[in-house]
C-alpha positions in Angstrom: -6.4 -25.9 0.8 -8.2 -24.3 3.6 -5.2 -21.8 4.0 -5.6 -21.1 -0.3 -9.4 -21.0 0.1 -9.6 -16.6 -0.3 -7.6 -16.1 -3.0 -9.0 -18.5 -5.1 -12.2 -17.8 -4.3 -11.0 -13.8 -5.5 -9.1 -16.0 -8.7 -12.6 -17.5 -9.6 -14.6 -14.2 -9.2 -12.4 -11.9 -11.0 -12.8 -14.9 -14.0 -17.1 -14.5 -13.6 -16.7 -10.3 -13.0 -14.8 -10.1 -16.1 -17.6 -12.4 -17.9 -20.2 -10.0 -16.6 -18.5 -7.0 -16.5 -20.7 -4.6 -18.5 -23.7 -6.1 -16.6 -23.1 -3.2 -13.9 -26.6 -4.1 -12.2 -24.8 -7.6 -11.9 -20.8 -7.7 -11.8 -20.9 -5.1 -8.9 -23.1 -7.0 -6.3 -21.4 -10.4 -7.3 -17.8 -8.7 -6.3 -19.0 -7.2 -3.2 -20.1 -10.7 -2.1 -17.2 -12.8 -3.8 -15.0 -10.6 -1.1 -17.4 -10.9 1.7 -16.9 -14.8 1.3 -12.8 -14.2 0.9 -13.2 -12.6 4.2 -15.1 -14.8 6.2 -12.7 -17.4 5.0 -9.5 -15.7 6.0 -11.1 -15.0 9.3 -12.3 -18.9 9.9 -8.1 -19.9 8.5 -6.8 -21.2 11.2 -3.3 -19.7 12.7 0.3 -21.0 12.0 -1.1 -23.6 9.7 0.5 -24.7 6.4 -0.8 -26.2 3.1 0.3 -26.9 -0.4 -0.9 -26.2 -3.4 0.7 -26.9 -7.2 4.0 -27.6 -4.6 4.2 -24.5 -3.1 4.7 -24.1 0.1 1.9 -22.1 2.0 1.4 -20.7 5.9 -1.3 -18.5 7.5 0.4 -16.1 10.1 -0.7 -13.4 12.4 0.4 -10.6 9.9 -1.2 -12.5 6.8 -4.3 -12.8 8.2 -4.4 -9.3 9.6 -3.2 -7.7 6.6 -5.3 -9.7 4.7 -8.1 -8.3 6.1 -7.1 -4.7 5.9 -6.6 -5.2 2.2 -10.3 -6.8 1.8 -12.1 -4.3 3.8 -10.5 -1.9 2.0 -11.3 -3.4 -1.4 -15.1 -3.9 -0.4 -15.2 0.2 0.0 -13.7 0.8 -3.4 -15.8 -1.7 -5.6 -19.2 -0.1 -3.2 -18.3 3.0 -4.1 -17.4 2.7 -8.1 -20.5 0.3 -8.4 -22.6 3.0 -6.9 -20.7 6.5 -7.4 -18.7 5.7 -10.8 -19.2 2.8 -12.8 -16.2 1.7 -15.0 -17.0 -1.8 -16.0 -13.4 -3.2 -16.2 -12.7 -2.1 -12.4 -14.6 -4.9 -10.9 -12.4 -8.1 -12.5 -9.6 -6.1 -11.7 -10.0 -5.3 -8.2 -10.8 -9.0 -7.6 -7.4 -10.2 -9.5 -5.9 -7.6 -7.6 -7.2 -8.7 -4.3 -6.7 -12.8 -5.4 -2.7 -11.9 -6.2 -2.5 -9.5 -2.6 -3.8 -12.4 -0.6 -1.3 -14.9 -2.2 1.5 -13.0 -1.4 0.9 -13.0 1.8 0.1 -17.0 1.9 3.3 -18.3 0.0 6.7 -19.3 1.9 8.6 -19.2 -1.3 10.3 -15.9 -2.2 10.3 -16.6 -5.9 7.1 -17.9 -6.0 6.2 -14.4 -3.6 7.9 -11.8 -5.8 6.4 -13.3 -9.0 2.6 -13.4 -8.1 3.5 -9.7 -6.7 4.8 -8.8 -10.1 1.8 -10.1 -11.7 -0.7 -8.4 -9.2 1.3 -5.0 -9.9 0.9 -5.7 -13.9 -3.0 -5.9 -13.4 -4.1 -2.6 -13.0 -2.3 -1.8 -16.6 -5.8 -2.5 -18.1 -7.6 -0.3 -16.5 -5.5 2.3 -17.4 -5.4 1.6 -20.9 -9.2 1.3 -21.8 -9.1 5.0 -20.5 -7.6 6.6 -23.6 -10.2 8.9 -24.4 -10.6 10.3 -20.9 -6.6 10.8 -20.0 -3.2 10.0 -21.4 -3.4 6.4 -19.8 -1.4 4.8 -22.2 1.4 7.1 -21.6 0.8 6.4 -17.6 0.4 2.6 -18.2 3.6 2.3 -20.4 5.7 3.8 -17.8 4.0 1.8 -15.0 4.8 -1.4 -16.9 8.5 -0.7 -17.7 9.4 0.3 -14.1 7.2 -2.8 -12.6 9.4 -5.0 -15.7 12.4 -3.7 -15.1 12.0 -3.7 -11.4 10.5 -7.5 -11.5 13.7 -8.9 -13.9 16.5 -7.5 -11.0 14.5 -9.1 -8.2 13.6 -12.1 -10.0 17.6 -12.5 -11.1 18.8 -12.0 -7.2 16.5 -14.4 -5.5 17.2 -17.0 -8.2 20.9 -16.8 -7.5 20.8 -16.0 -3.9 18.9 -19.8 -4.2 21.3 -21.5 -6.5 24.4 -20.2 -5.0 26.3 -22.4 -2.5 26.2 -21.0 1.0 30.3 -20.7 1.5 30.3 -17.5 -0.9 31.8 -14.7 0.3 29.8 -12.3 2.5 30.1 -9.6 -0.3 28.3 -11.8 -2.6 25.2 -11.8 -0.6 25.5 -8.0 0.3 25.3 -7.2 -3.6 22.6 -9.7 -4.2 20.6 -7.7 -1.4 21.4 -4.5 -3.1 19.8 -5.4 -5.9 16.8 -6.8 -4.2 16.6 -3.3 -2.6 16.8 -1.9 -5.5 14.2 -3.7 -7.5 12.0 -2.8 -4.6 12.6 0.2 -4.6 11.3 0.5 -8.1 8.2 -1.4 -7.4 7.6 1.0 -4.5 7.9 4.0 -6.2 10.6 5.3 -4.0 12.4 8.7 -4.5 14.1 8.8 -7.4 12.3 6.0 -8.6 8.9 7.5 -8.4 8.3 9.3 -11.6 5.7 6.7 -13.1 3.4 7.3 -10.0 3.5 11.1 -10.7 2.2 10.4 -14.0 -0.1 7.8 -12.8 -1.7 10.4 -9.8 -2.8 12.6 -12.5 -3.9 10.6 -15.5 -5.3 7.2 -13.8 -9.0 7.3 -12.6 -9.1 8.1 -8.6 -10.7 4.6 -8.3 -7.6 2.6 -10.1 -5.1 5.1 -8.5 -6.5 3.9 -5.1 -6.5 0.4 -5.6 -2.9 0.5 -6.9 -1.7 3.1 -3.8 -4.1 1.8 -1.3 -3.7 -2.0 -1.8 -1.0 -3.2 -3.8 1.4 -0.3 -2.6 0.9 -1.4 0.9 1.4 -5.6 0.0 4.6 -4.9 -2.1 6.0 -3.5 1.2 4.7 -6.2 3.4 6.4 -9.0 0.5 9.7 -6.9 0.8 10.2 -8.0 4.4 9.1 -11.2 3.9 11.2 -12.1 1.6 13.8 -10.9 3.5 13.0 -13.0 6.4 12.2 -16.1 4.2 15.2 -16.0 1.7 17.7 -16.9 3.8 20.0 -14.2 2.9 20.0 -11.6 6.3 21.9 -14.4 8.4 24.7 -14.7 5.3 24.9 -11.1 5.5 28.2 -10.5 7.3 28.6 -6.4 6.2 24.8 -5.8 6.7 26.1 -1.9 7.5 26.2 -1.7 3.7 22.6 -2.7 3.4 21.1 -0.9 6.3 23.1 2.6 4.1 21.3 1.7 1.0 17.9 1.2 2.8 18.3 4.1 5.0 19.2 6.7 2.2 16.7 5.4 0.1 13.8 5.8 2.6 15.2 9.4 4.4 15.6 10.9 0.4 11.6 9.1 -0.4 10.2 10.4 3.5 11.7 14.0 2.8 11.7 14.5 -1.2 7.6 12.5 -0.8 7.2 15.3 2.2 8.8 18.3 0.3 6.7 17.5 -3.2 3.6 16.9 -1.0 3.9 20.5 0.9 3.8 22.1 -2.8 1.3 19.7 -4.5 -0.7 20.9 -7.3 -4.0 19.1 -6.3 -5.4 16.6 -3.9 -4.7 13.5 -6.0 -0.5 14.2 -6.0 -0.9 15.2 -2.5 -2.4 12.2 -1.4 0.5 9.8 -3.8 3.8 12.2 -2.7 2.0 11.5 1.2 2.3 7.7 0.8 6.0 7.8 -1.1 6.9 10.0 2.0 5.5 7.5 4.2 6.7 4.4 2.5 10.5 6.2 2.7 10.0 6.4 6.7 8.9 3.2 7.0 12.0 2.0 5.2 14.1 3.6 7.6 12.2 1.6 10.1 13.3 -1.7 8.4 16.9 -0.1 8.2 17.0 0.5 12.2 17.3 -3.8 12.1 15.5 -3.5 15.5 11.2 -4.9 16.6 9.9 -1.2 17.0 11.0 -0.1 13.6 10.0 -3.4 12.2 6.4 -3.2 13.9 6.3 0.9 12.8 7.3 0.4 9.3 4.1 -2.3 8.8 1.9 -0.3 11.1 2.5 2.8 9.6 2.2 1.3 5.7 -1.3 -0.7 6.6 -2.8 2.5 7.9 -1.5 4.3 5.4 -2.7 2.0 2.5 -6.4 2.5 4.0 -6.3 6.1 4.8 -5.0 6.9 1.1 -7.9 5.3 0.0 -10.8 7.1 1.5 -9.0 10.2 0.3 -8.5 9.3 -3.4 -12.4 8.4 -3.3 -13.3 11.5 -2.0 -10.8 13.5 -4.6 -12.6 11.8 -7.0 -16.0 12.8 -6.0 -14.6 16.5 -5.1 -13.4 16.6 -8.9 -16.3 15.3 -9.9 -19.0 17.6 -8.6 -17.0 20.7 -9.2 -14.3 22.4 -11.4 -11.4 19.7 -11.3 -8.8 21.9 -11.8 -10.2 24.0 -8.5 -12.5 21.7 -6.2 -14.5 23.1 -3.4 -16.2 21.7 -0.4 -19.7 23.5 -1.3 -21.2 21.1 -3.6 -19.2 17.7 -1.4 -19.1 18.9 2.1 -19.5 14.9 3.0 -16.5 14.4 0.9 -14.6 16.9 1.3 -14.5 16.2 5.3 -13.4 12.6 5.0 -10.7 14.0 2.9 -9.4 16.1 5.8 -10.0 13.3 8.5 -8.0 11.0 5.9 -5.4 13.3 5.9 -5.3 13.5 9.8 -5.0 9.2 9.7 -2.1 10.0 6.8 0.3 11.8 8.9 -0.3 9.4 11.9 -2.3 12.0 14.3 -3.1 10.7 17.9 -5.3 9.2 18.8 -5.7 7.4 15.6 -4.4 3.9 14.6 -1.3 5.4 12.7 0.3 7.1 15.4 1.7 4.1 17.1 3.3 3.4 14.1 4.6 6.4 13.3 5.8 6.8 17.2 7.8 3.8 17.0 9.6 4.8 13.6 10.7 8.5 14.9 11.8 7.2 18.0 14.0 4.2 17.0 15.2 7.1 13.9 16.6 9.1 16.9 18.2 6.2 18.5 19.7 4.8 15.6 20.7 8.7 14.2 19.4 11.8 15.9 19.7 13.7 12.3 17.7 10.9 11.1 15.3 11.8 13.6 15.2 14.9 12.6 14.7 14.4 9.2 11.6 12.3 10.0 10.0 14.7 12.0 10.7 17.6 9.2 8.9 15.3 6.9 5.8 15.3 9.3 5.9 18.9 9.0 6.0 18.7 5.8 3.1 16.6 5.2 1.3 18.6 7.8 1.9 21.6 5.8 0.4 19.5 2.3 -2.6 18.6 3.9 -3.6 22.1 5.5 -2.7 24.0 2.0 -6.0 21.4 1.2 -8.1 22.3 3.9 -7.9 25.7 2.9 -8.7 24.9 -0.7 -11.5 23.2 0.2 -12.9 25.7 3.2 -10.3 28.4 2.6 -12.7 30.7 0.3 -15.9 30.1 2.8 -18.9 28.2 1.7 -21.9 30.3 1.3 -24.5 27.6 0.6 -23.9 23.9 1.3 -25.1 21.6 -1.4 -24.8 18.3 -0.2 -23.8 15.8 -2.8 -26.6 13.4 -3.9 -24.8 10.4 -3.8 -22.5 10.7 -0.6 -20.4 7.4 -1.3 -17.2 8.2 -0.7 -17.8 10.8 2.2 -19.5 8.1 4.1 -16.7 5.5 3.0 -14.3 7.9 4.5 -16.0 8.2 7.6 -15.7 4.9 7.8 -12.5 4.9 8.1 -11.9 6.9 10.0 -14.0 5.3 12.3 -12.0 2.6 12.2 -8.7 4.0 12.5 -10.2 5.9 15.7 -11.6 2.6 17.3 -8.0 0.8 16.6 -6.1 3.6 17.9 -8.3 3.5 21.1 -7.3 -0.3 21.2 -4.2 -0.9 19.4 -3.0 -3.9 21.0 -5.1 -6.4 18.5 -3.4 -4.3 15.6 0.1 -4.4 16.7 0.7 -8.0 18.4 0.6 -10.0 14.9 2.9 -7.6 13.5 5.2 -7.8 16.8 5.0 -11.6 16.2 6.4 -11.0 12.9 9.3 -8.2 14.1 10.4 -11.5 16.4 10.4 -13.6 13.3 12.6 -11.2 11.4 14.7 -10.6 13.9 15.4 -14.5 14.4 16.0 -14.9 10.5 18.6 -11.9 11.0 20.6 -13.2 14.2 19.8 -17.1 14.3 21.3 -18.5 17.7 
C-alpha cells in the first residue's frame, strides 16, 4: 500500500478540489499541499518494492520514482501559477486526477491495467476544455481530442488483450502485427506525425494552463507507459521479425522529428511552436526506442522528461505574454520576466549544453548515426529546425526593441520558468543522478528483448 500511497492520496484530493473548486482562496492551497504530500511519499517509497492493490500487481523502480517526481514538481508549478496568475476553477481537480492517473501508470506491472488508467488520465483534461466554450472553440478541440484518445485506446486495448490470451506457439507474424498495432494506437495517443492534427487544434483553442498539463505531463507519461508495456507484455522476446517493428517505429518518429521540426521553424505563434517542438522531440525519441540498443533507450526517456518540463515553463509564460499584450502579436515590453524564461525554455527544448536535455539528445543522434547515418542526419536537420522556430521567437519578442520595460505585476510564470531552468542547469551539471534509473531501465528492456 506504501508503494499506492501518492496516487491515492492525488485520487482523494482531486475528489475534495473538485468539492471546493470555486472556493479559489481554498481549492488552490489544498492542491499545492495534497502534491507536496504525494511527493514526500514517493520519495520515502522504498526501491524495487512490490504491493497489491484491488489484485493488481504493483512495483516502485528507479524510473517510476524519478519520473514521478518530474511529473509532481512539474504539476506544483502549474496549479502555483493558475492559483495565483489565472484562476480557472475546474483546473485544480483536474490536475490532481491527472497527476493521481500519471503516477499509477508508472506503479502498475500489468499492461492492461497500464494502458487503461493511461486512457482514462488522457480523457481527463476533456473537461476543462469544454467548460471553455465562451472563450475558444473547445468543444471542437475536445471532440477531436476524445475520438483520437478513443480510437487510439480501443486498438491498444484489443492488441494487449490478445497478445495475453493468445497461446505462445503462434507464429512470429502474429506477434509482429499485434505490435503494429500497439505502435499504432500509440502513435495516436502521442500525437505523432500524421496523427497529430487534434493537438494543432488543441495548441490554439485550449487555455495555455490545460495545454501544458496535457503536453507537459501526460505527453511525457504516455511515452514512458509505451516502453513499459513493451518490456512488461511479454511480446519483444516472441518477436522473431522485430526488423518490421523497428521500420514502423523508425518512420513514424524520423516523419514526427522532421514534419514536428519543419511546422515548428514556420509556426504562427509561441503556443504551436512550443506543441510542433515536443511532436518533433517525441518523433526522435522514437527513433531512439527503434535503435533496440541502452543509449537510445536512456535518450528517448531523457530527452521526453526534460522535454515534458521545459514545455511547460514555456506554455506558462505564452500564456502570460498573451495575456499582457496583443495575443495575436506578444512582446517582451510589458513581460520581460516572461518572456526570458520562454527563451531559456526554448534553449532546454532543443537539448542545449550544458543543460539536462543535452545528454539525451547526445545519445539519440549518436546511436541515429550508428544505426543509419541519413537517420542521423535527419535528426540533426530537425535540431536546426527547431533552432530556427525558437529564434524566429526571440525576435518576436526582442526583435522590434523595447523602449520602456514594464515589468509584469504578477511575475508567476517568469519566475516558474526560471525555475526550471535552474533545474535543468543544476542536472545537466550533475547528470549522473538523472540518468542511472533510466539506464537501470534500458538494461531491463533490453533483457525483456533478448532473454538468455
Amino acid at each position: 500500500m506504501t508503494i499506492a500511497a501518492a496516487p491515492l492520496v492525488l485520487a482523494v484530493a482531486a475528489c475534495g478540489a473538485f468539492a471546493l473548486r470555486k472556493r479559489l482562496n481554498l481549492v488552490g492551497p489544498f492542491a499545492l499541499i495534497a502534491i507536496a504530500a504525494a511527493f514526500v511519499l514517493v520519495l520515502l517509497s522504498p526501491l524495487d518494492t512490490a504491493g497489491t492493490i484491488l489484485d493488481l500487481q504493483l512495483r516502485s523502480s528507479g524510473l517510476g520514482r524519478l519520473a514521478s517526481g518530474v511529473i509532481l514538481a512539474t504539476l506544483f508549478l502549474l496549479v502555483l501559477d493558475v492559483w495565483l496568475d489565472e484562476p480557472a476553477y475546474n483546473f485544480f481537480p483536474t490536475a490532481l486526477a491527472v497527476g493521481a492517473t500519471s503516477l499509477g501508470v508508472l506503479v502498475l506491472t500489468a499492461p492492461l491495467a497500464i494502458f487503461g488508467l493511461l486512457v482514462l488520465g488522457l480523457l481527463v483534461p476533456v473537461g476543462s476544455f469544454t467548460f471553455q466554450v465562451h472563450r475558444n472553440r473547445s468543444v471542437e478541440a475536445a471532440t477531436r481530442h476524445f475520438g483520437f484518445v478513443a480510437l487510439g485506446g480501443c486498438l491498444g486495448i484489443a492488441s494487449l488483450a490478445l497478445a495475453a490470451s493468445l497461446p505462445h506457439d503462434q507464429p512470429a507474424n502474429t506477434f509482429v502485427l499485434l505490435v503494429v498495432v500497439l505502435v499504432v494506437a500509440f502513435a495516436l495517443l502521442l500525437a505523432a506525425i500524421p496523427f497529430h492534427t487534434h493537438a494543432a487544434l488543441l495548441a490554439g483553442e485550449v487555455p495555455p494552463a490545460a495545454l501544458a498539463l496535457y503536453f507537459g505531463v501526460l505527453v511525457p507519461t504516455t511515452f514512458i507507459a509505451f516502453v513499459e508495456i513493451l518490456t512488461l507484455s511479454g511480446l519483444l522476446p516472441a518477436i522473431v521479425q522485430v526488423v518490421k517493428v523497428q521500420d514502423l517505429l523508425h518512420g513514424i518518429g524520423l516523419t514526427s522529428a522532421v514534419g514536428g521540426a519543419f511546422l515548428a521553424s514556420g509556426a504562427p505563434d509561441q503556443r504551436r511552436l512550443v506543441v510542433y517542438s515536443v511532436i518533433s522531440n517525441l518523433g526522435a525519441a522514437l527513433v531512439g526506442i527503434a535503435t533496440l540498443s541502452g543509449p537510445g533507450i536512456i535518450g528517448a526517456l531523457a530527452s521526453v522528461i526534460v522535454t515534458g518540463a521545459s514545455a511547460s515553463g514555456q506554455l506558462l509564460a505564452a500564456g502570460t505574454l498573451e495575456r499582457r499584450s496583443a495575443p495575436e502579436r506578444p512582446t517582451a515590453r510589458k513581460a520581460p520576466l516572461a518572456a526570458l524564461a520562454f527563451v531559456v525554455g526554448g534553449f532546454a527544448m532543443i537539448g542545449a549544453p550544458p543543460l539536462l536535455g543535452f545528454p539525451g539528445r547526445f545519445f539519440m543522434e549518436l546511436i541515429a548515426y550508428q544505426f543509419a547515418p541519413l537517420t542521423g542526419a535527419a535528426l540533426v536537420f530537425a535540431t536546426l529546425l527547431l533552432i530556427v522556430g525558437q529564434l524566429r521567437a526571440v525576435l518576436a519578442l526582442f526583435g522590434s526593441g523595447v523602449e520602456r520595460w514594464t515589468l509584469e505585476p504578477r511575475p508567476v510564470a517568469g519566475i516558474i520558468g526560471s525555475v526550471i531552468f535552474v533545474a535543468l542547469l543544476i542536472g545537466g551539471i550533475q547528470p549522473d543522478g538523472f540518468l542511472r534509473p533510466i539506464a537501470s531501465f534500458a538494461d531491463e528492456f533490453l533483457r525483456a528483448l533478448r532473454p538468455l
